[in-house]
Phi, psi and omega in degrees: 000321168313279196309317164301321152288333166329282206299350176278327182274350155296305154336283194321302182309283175346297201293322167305273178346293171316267196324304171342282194309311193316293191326299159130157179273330158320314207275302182308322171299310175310344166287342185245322190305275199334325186278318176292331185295325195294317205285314191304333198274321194266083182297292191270018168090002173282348180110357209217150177227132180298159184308301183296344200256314212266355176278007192260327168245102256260295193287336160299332168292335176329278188247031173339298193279004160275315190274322147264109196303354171251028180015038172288348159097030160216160164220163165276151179307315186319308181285332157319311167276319187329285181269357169286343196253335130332315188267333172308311188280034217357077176244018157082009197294194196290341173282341179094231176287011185057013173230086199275000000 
């Protein structure tokens, strides 16, 4: 009986474990996706997307002037994860559906 629950909580662990690594590895894809959409958007390369640069990525021109919160008329990946991590937490925030 021992040996049999041992190995069930070694299943278990494993199987936790598996689910982890996918998350992620998920989470990393999404992330390298999120970057090639910001640098292609980020026409001349400064890091930053201009009102006009942000029309490339629809929901973030969406809701531009919430996600930038220092209201320099630019926003950033930084201000971006802001507010997409503000819509995880479903306060309805400036990314919208959390994916800008």
């Amino acid at each position: 009986m021992r040996k049999t629950l041992l190995a069930l909580a070694f299943s278990a662990l494993a199987a936790a474990c598996t689910l982890v690594h996918a998350q992620s590895d998920r989470a990393e894809k999404m992330r390298e996706r999120f970057d090639a959409r910001f640098t292609k958007a980020d026409a001349n390369g400064d890091g930053k997307l201009s009102k006009d640069e942000a029309k490339a990525m629809p929901r973030v021109a969406k809701n531009f002037d919430a996600i930038d919160t220092d209201h320099d008329g630019f926003v950033t990946k930084a201000e971006i994860g802001a507010a997409m991590a503000q819509a995880r937490k479903g306060s309805g925030a400036a990314a919208g559906s959390g994916n800008p």
